[in-house]
C-alpha positions as semicolon CSV with decimal commas, in nm:
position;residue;x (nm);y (nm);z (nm)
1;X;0,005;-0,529;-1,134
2;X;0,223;-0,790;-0,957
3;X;0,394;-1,057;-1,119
4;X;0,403;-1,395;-0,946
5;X;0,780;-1,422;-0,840
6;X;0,826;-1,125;-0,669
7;X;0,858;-1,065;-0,285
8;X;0,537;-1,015;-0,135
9;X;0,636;-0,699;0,018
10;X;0,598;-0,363;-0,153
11;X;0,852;-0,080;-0,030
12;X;0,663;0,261;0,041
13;X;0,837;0,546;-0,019
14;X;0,600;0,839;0,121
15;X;0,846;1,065;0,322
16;X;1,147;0,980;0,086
17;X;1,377;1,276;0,088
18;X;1,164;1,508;0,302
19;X;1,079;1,326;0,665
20;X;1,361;1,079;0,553
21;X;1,699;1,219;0,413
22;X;1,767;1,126;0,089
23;X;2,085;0,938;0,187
24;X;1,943;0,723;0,454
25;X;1,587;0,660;0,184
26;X;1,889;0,526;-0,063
27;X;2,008;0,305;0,215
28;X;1,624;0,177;0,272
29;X;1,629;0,139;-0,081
30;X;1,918;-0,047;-0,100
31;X;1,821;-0,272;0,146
32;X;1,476;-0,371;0,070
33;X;1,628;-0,489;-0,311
34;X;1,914;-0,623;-0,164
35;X;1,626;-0,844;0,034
36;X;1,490;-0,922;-0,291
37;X;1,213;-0,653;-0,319
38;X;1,148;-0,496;-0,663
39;X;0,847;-0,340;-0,610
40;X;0,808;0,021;-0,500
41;X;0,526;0,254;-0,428
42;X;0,523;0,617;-0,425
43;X;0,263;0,906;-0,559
44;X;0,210;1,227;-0,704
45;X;0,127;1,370;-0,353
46;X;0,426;1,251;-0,171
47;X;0,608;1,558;-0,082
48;X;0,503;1,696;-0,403
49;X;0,652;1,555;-0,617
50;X;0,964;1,481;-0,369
51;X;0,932;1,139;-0,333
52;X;0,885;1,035;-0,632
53;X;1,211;1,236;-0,792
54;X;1,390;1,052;-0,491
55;X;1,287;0,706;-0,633
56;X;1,395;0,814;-0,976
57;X;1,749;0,942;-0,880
58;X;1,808;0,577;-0,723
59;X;1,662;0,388;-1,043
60;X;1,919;0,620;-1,224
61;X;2,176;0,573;-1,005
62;X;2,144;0,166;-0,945
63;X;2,072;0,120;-1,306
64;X;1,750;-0,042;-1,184
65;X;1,461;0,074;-1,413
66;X;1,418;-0,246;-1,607
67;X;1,468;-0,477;-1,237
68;X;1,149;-0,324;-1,027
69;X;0,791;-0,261;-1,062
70;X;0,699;0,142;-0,979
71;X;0,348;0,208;-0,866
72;X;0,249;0,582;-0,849
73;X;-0,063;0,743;-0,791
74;X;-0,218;1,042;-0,900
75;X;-0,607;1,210;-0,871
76;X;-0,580;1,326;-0,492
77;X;-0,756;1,592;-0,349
78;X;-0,624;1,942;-0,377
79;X;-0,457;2,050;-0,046
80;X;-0,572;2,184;0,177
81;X;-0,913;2,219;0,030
82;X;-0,949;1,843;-0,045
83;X;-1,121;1,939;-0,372
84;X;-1,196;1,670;-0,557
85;X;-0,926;1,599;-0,873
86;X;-1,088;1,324;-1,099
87;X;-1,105;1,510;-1,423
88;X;-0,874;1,380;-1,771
89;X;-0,686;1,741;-1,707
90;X;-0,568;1,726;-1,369
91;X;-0,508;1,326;-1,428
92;X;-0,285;1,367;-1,719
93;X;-0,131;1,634;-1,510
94;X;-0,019;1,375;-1,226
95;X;0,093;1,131;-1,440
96;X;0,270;1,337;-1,660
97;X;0,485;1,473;-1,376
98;X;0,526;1,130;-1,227
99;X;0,744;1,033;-1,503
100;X;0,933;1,332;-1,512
101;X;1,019;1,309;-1,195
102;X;1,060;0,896;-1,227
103;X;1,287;0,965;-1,499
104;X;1,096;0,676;-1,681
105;X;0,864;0,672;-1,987
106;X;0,615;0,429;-1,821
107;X;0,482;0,275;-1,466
108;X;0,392;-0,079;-1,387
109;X;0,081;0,026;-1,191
110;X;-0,141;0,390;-1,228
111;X;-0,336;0,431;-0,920
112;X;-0,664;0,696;-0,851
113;X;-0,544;0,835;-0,565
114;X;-0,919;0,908;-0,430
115;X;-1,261;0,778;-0,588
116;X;-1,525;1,071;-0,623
117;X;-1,838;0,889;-0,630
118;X;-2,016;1,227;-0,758
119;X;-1,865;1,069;-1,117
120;X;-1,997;0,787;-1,271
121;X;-1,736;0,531;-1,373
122;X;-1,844;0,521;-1,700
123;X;-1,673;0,914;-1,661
124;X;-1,348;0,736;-1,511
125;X;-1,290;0,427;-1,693
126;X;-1,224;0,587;-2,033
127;X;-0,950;0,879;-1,870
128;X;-0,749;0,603;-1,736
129;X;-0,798;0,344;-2,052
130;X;-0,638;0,590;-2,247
131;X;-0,293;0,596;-2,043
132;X;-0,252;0,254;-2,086
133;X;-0,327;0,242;-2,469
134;X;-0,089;0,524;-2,485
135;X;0,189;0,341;-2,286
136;X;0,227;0,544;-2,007
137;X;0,102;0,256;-1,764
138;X;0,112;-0,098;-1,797
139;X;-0,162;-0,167;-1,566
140;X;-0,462;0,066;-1,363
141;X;-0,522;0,035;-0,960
142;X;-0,790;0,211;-0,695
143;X;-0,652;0,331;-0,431
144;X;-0,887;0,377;-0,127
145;X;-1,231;0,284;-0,348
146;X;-1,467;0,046;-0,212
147;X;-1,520;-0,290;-0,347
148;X;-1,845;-0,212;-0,509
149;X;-1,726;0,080;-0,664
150;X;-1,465;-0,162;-0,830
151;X;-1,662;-0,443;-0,933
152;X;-1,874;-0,142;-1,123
153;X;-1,599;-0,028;-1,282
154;X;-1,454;-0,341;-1,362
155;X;-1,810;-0,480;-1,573
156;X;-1,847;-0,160;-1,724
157;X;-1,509;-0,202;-1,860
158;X;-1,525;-0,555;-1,913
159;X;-1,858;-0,416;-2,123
160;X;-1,679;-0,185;-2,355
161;X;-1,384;-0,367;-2,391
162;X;-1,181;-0,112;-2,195
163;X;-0,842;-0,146;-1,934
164;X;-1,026;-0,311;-1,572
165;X;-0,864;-0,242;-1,249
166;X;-0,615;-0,487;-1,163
167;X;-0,539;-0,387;-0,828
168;X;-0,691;-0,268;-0,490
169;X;-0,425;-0,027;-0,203
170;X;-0,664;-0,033;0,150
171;X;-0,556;0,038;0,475
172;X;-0,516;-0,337;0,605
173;X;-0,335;-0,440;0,904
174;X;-0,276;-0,719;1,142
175;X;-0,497;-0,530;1,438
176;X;-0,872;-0,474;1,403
177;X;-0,935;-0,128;1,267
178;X;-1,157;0,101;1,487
179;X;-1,379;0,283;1,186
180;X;-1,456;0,600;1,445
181;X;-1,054;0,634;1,497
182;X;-0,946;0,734;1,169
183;X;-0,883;1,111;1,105
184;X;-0,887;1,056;0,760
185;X;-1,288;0,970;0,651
186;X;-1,153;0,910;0,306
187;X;-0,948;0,589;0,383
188;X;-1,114;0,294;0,309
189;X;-1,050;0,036;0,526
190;X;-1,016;-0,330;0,483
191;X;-1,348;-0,463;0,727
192;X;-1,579;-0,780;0,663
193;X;-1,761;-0,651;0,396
194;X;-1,458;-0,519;0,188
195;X;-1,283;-0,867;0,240
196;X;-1,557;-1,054;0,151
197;X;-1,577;-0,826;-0,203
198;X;-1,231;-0,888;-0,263
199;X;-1,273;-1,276;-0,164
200;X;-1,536;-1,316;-0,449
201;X;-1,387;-1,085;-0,703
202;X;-1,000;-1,252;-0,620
203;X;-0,821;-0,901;-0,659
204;X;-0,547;-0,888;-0,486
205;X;-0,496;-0,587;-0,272
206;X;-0,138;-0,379;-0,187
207;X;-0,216;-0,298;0,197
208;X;-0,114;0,044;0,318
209;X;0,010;0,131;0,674
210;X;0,021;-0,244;0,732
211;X;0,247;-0,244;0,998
212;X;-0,001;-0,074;1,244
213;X;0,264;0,217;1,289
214;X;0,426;-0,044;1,493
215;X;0,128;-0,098;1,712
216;X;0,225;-0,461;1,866
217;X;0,584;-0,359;1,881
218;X;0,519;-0,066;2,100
219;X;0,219;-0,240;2,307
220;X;0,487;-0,541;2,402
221;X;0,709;-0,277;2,490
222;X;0,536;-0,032;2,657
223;X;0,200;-0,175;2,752
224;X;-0,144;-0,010;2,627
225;X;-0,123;0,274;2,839
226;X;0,177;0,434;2,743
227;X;0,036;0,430;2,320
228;X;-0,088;0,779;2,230
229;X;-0,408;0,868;2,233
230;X;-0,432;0,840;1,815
231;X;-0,321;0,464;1,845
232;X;-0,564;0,344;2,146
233;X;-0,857;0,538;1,949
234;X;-0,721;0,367;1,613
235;X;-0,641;0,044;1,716
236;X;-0,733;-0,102;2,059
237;X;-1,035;-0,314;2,106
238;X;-1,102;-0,693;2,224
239;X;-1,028;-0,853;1,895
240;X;-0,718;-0,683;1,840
241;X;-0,622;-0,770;2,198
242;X;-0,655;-1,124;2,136
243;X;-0,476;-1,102;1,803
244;X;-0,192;-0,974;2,022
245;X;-0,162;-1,252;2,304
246;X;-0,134;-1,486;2,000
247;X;0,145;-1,227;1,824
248;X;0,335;-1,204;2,167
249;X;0,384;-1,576;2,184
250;X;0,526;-1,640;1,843
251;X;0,784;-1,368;1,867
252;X;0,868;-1,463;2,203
253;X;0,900;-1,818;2,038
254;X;1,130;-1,738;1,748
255;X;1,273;-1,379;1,859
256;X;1,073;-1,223;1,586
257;X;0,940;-0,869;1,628
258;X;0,562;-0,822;1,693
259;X;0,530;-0,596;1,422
260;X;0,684;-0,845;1,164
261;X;0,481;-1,128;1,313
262;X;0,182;-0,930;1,257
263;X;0,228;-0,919;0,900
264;X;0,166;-1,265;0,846
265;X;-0,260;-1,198;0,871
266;X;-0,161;-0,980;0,576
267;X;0,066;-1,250;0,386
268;X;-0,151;-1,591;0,478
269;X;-0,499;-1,447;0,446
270;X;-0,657;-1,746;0,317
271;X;-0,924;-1,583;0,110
272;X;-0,747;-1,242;-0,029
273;X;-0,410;-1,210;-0,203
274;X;-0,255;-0,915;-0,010
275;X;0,087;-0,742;-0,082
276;X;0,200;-0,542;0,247
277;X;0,337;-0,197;0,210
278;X;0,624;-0,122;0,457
279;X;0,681;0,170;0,523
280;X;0,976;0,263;0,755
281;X;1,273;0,529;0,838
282;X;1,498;0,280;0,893
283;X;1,704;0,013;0,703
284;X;1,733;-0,210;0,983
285;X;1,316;-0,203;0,973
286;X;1,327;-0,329;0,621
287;X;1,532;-0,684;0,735
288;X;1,291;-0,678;1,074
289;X;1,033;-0,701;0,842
290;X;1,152;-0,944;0,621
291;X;1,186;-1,219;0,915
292;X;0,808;-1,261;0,905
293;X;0,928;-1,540;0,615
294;X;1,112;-1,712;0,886
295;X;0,789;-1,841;1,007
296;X;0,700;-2,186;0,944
297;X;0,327;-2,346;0,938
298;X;0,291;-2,434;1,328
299;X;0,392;-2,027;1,413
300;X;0,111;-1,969;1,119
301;X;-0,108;-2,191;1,250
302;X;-0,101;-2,012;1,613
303;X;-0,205;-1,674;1,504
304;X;-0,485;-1,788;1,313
């Protein structure tokens, strides 16, 4: 869970020390809580295991255990089988070797990696009630379930007096997500019908690849015909077109990047509370980001 005073922005940490060197993911780190940013996100998948014991050497090293809020998830499918991991066994597995690797006794947030709708929640709800009665997590989060599937959850917990989700990760960006252009068929993807959910049931949601890749960046750059095939098939249709016009002329305006500009559909939604995950390679990417607090209400007003 997220407390109230912390920077809206949630640091991902996915290719720490493999795609990203260790030094240079120490410098990111630096820099994002150097920004203000105490709250990091990493899983049990990342590099297996990788980015999640690169995390923990910085909290050693920086002293910073008791400053953040970690978020880890656990309960992906095996790879490269994508068998389906829900059980208490392989669970207590994850989060077991999460905090190894952490080098902490506890996280701030458990996340299911994956739902398997196969299970009934009434299956679920009492695996992941346990870790929190136990202390190994303060709080319980679905990552990539649909709204439904968390609003059942959430009464049958509510029912038996039992640990509810607290908190949703969706893919959620500033363009208009084309459905047929994700690879991966078990995303779930922020659309009208997930927003709506999470406008009624007020959970606030910690959006993953939320930058786009870079989409608007590269598209003010370059122009549409120079994206790769994966980003026109992902990303480009009328609405998110017109979503860019608007993005182009507020960082034209106040020299902010596209790609930070677009954050702010994320950060001002009116209707959902929604906690961007950055991820990025570079430091420099993590103050770039940060800039999208630079804009006041006319910019605000303009995009929407």
């Amino acid at each position: 869970m997220l407390r109230s005073d912390v920077l809206p922005l949630v640091l991902g940490t996915a290719h720490f020390g493999t795609n990203i060197p260790r030094d240079v993911s120490f410098e990111i780190m630096d820099t994002y809580f150097g920004c203000g940013g105490n709250v990091f996100d990493t899983a049990a998948v990342y590099g297996m295991g990788v980015s999640e014991q690169t995390l923990g050497d910085w909290l050693k090293s920086r002293k910073a255990r008791s400053k953040v809020i970690i978020s880890t998830k656990g309960g992906h499918p095996s790879l490269p089988d994508w068998k389906k991991r829900i059980s208490e066994a392989e669970i207590r597995s994850d989060i077991e070797s999460s905090l190894r690797y952490l080098g902490t006794d506890y996280v701030d947030t458990y996340f299911l990696h994956r739902d398997d709708e196969a299970l009934p929640v009434e299956v679920i709800m009492p695996i992941l009630d346990k870790l929190v009665r136990e202390g190994k997590t303060r709080y319980i989060g679905a990552s990539n379930w649909k709204v439904s599937r968390i609003n059942e959850a959430n009464a049958f917990a509510r029912a038996n007096g039992m640990t509810e989700f607290a908190v949703s990760q969706i893919y959620w960006c500033g363009a208009i997500i084309n459905a047929d252009g994700v690879q991966d068929k078990t995303l779930v993807l922020m659309d009208d019908a997930e927003h709506a959910g999470y406008a009624e049931n007020g959970m606030p949601v910690m959006a993953y690849t939320s930058q786009a890749k870079g989409f608007f960046s590269v598209v003010r750059e370059k122009g549409y015909d120079e994206l790769s095939e994966r980003m026109k098939n992902t990303y480009v249709n009328d609405a998110t077109k017109a979503r860019a016009e608007r993005i182009f002329a507020v960082a034209d305006e106040t020299g902010i990047s596209p790609t930070a500009v677009s954050l702010a559909y994320l950060l001002y939604d009116k209707d959902v509370k929604a906690y961007p995950i950055l991820g990025t390679s570079r430091p420099e990417r993590v103050l770039e980001a940060v800039r999208v607090f630079d804009l006041n209400e006319e910019h605000i007003k303009k995009l929407f």
